[in-house]
VMD Tcl script that draws the C-alpha trace (Angstrom):
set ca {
  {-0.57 -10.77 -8.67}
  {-1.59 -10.29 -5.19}
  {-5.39 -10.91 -4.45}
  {-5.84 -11.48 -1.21}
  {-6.27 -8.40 1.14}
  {-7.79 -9.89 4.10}
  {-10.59 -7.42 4.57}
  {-11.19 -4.39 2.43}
  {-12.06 -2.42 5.21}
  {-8.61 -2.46 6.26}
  {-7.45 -0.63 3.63}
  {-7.35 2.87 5.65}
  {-4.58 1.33 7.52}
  {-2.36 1.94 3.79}
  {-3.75 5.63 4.36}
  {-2.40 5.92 8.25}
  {0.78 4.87 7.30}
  {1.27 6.74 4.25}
  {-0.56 10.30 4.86}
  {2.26 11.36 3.21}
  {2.58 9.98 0.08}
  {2.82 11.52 -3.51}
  {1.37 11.17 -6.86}
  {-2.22 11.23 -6.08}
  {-2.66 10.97 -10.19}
  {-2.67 8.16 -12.20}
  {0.17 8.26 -13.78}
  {3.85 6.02 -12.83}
  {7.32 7.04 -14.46}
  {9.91 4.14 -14.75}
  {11.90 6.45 -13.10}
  {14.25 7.96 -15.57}
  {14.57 11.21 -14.96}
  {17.56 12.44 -16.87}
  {17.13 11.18 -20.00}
  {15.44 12.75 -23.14}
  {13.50 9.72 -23.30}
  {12.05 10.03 -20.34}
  {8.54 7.66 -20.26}
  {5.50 8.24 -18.24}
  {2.71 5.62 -18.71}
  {-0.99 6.20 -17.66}
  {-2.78 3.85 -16.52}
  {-5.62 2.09 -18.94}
  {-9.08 1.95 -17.92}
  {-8.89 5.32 -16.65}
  {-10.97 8.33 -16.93}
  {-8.85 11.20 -17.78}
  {-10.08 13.63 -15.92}
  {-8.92 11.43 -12.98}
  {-5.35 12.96 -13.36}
  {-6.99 16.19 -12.78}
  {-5.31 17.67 -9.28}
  {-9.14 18.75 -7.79}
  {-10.35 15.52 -8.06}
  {-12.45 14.99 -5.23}
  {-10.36 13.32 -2.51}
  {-12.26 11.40 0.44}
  {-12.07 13.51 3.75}
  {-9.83 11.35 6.18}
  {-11.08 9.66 9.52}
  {-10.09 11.53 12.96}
  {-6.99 9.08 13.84}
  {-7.90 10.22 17.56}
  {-10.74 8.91 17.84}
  {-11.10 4.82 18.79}
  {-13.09 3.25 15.83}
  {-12.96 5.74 13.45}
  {-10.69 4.94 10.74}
  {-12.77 1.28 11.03}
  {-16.10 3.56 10.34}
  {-14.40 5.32 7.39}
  {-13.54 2.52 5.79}
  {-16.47 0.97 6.08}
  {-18.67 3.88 4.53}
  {-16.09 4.32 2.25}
  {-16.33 0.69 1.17}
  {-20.54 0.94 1.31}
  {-20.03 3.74 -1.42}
  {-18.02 1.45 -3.97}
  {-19.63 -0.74 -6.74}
  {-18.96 -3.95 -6.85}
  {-16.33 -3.43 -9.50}
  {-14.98 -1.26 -7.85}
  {-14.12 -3.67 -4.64}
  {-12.65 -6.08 -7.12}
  {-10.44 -3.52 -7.96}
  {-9.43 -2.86 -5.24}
  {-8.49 -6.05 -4.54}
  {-6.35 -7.15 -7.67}
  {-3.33 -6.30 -9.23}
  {-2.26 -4.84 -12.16}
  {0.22 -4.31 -14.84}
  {1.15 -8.07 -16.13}
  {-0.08 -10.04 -18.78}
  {0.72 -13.69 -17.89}
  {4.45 -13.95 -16.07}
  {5.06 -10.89 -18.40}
  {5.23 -7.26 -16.83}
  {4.00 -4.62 -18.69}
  {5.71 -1.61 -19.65}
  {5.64 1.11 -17.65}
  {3.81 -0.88 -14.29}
  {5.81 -0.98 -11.06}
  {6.09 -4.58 -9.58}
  {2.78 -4.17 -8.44}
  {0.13 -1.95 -9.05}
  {-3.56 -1.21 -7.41}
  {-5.55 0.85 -10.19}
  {-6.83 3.90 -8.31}
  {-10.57 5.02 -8.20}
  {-11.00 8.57 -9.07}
  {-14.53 8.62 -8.63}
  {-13.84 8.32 -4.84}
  {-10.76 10.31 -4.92}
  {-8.40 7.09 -3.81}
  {-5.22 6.80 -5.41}
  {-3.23 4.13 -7.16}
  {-0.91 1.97 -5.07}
  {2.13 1.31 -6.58}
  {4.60 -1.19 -5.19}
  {8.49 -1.74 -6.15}
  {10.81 -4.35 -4.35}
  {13.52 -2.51 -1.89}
  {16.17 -5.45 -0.74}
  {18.42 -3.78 -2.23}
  {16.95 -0.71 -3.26}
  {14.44 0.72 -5.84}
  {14.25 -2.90 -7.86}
  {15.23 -2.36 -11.97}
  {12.79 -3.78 -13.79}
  {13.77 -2.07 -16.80}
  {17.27 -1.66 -18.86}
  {16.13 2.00 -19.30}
  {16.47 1.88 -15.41}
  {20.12 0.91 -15.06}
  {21.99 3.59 -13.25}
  {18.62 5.51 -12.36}
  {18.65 4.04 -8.74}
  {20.81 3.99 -6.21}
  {22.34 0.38 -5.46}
  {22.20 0.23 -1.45}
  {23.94 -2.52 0.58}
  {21.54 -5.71 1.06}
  {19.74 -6.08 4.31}
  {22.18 -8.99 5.53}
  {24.70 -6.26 5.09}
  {22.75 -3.61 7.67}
  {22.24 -6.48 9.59}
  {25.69 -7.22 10.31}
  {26.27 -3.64 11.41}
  {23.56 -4.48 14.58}
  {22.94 -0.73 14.83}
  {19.11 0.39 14.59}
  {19.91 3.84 13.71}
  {22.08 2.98 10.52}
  {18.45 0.55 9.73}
  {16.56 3.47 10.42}
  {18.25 6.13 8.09}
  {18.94 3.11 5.70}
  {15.16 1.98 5.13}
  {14.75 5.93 5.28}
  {16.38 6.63 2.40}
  {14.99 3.57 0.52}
  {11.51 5.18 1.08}
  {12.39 8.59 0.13}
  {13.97 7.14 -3.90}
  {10.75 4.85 -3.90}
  {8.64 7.83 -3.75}
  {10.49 10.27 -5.45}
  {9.80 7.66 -8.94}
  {5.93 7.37 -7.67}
  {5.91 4.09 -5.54}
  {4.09 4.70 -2.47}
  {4.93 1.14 -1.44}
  {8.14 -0.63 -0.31}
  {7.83 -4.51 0.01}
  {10.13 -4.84 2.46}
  {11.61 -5.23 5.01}
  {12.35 -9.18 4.32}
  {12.79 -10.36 8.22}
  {12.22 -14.15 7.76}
  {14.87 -15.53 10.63}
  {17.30 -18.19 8.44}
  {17.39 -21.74 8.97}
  {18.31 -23.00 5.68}
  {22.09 -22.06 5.19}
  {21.81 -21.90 1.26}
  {18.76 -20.42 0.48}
  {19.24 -18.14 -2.05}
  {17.06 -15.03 -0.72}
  {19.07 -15.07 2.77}
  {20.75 -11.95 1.80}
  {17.38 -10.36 1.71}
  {16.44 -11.06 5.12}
  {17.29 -8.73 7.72}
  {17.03 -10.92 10.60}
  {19.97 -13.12 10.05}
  {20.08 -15.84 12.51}
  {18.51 -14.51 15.32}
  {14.93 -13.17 16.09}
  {16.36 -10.93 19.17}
  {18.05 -9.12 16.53}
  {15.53 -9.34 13.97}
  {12.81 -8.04 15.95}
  {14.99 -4.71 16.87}
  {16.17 -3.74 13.02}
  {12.38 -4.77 11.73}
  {10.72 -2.57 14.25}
  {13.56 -0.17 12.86}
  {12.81 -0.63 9.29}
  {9.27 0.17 9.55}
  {9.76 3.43 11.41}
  {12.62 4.29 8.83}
  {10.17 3.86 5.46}
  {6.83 4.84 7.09}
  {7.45 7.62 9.65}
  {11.22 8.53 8.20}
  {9.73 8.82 4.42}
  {6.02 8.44 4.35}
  {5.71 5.43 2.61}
  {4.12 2.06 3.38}
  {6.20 -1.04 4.28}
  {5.09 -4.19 3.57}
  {6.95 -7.05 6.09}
  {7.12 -10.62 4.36}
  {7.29 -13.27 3.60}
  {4.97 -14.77 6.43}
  {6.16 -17.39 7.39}
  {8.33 -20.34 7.63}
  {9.76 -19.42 4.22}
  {13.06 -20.73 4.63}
  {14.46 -21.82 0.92}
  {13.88 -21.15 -2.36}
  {14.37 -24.70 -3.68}
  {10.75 -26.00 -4.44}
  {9.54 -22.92 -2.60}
  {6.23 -23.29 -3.84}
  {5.70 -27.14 -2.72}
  {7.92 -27.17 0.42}
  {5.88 -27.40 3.89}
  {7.93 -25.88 6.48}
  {6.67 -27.83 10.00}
  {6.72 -26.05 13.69}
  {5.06 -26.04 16.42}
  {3.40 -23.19 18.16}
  {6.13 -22.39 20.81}
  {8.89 -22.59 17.85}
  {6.61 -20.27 15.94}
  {6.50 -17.65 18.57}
  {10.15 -18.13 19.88}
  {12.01 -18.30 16.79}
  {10.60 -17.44 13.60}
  {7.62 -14.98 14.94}
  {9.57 -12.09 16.82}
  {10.80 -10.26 13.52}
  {7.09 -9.91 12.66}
  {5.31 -9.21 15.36}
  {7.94 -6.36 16.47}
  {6.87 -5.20 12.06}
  {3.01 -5.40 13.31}
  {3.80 -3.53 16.66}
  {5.97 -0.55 14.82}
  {2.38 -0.09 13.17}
  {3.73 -2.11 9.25}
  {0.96 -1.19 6.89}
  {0.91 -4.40 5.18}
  {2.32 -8.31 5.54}
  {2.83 -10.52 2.71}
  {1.81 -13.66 2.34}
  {4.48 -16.40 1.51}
  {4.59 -19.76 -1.78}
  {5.74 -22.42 0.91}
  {2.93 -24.50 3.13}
  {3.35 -24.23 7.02}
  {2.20 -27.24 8.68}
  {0.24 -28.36 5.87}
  {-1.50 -25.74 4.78}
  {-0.29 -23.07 2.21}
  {0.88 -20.16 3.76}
  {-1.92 -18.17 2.52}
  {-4.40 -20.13 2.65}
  {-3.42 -20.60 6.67}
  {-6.10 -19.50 8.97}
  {-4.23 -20.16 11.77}
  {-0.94 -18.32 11.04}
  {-2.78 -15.54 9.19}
  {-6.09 -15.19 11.77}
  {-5.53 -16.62 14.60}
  {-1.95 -15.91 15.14}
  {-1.09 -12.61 13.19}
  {-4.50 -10.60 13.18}
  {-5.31 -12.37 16.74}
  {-2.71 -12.56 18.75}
  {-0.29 -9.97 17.35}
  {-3.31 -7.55 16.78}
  {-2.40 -6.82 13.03}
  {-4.83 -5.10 11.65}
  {-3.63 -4.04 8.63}
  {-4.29 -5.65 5.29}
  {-2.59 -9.26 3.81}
  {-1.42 -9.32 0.47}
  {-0.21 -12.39 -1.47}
  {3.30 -13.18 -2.58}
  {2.39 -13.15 -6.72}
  {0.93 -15.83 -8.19}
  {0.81 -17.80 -4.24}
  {-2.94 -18.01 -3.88}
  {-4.10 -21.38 -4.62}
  {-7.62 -21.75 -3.84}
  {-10.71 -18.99 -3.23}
  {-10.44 -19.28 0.38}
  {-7.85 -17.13 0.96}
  {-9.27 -13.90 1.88}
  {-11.42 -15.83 4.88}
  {-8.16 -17.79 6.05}
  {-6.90 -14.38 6.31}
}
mol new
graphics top color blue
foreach p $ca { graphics top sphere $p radius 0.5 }
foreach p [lrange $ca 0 end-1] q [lrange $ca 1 end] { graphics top cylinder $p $q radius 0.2 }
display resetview
């Protein structure tokens, strides 16, 4: 699952772009919803009375104001035990390479006792992803993002990504992980369709800015832009080190993201592959220096599952 979220403190940046989000409870459907065996699971390790509606909710920062969501954070943070902040910072919902019934892809346990509430993340290339057979024909299968890409039109990406928002929360994900925006260089890796870039960045950088507007100000969801970076294949994607050079970085393969960061994305996502040597999220200098730096991300990082290899993730970024 994912571990690594750069800096805790960040988290209020889930909260700006998602101040509208549902389903403050604790509770996630598998999104049937017209079927007499309809299934709601609760989450375990939950108080009950956590489901209760009036549980106390924190009171949110003044977005106006320069520093303040920072300063919220941070007291809000100050106030949590230290089980709490490790929490906070891994997943839930799979035993082994096994999900668990009833868990979206991924799954951040809320904390009632600070009124925060579960974050609860579903893959979107193509739509609300099945993960169950009781899901087949629940969700609505949407043309992949190489599709919308060949159309070239931002407003189509907009109302598209939109609309992918809108089913995610209407079955209780507040979190789309996507849009998938890594430009292609390898012609038969098998997750091209998922990336909405195509070929070229100039074009990548327009429907990604697009994408992020569509899910986060269009539905009121979060978007999560991955996979940063340099993954190119999916042949020995966890071994392969993709190799570029700064001005390649920026020219070619970082425009897609950094338009993401600029449209205000509330999360990136870490990728398997190493870049340059270095796993890509275990990369202080793609991650810190180069996304949180110089694009001025300041959002939080979240692993690709399972791609954190060592404990010095969360201070490479």
């Amino acid at each position: 699952m994912m571990t690594n979220v750069g800096s805790i403190r960040t988290i209020v940046a889930l909260r700006r772009a998602a101040r509208g989000i549902r389903d403050w409870g604790l509770q996630m459907s598998l999104g049937i919803s017209n079927r007499s065996e309809d299934v709601t699971v609760a989450f375990d390790m939950m108080a009950p009375e956590a489901q209760d509606e009036a549980a106390p909710r924190p009171t949110p920062p003044d977005w106006t104001q320069p520093g303040s969501p920072r300063r919220w954070a941070a007291k809000l943070v100050d106030n949590m035990t230290f089980e709490e902040k490790h929490r906070l910072i891994n997943g839930a919902g799979w035993w082994a390479w096994t999900q668990q019934e009833g868990y979206y892809v991924g799954d951040i346990l809320a904390n009632p006792r600070l009124g925060l509430p579960s974050i609860n993340m579903q893959d979107a290339m193509q739509g609300f992803r099945t993960t169950d057979a009781r899901m087949i024909g629940q969700v609505t299968s949407w043309p992949c993002a190489l599709a919308i890409a060949s159309t070239w039109d931002p407003n189509a990406t907009w109302e598209w990504s939109k609309a992918i928002g809108e089913e995610h929360l209407a079955k209780g994900a507040n979190v789309v992980l996507g849009p998938s925006v890594n430009v292609h260089r390898v012609a038969l890796n098998g997750r091209n369709a998922e990336y909405i870039s195509g070929e070229d960045p100039a074009l990548g950088k327009v429907l990604a800015a697009a994408y992020v507007r569509g899910v986060q100000e269009g539905a009121g969801a979060a978007a999560v832009v991955k996979h940063f970076v340099l993954n190119q294949q999916e042949t020995n994607r966890r071994s392969v080190d993709s190799n570029a050079d700064e001005r390649t970085r920026w020219e070619l393969y970082y425009p897609p993201f950094e338009a993401a960061v600029t449209a205000g994305v509330a999360a990136v996502m870490c990728s398997y592959n190493f870049v340059n040597g270095r796993q890509a999220c275990d990369n202080s200098e793609t991650l810190n220096t180069d996304l949180k730096g110089r694009m001025g991300f300041e959002g939080w990082v979240m692993s690709d599952w399972w791609a954190l290899q060592t404990q010095s993730s969360a201070n490479a970024g």
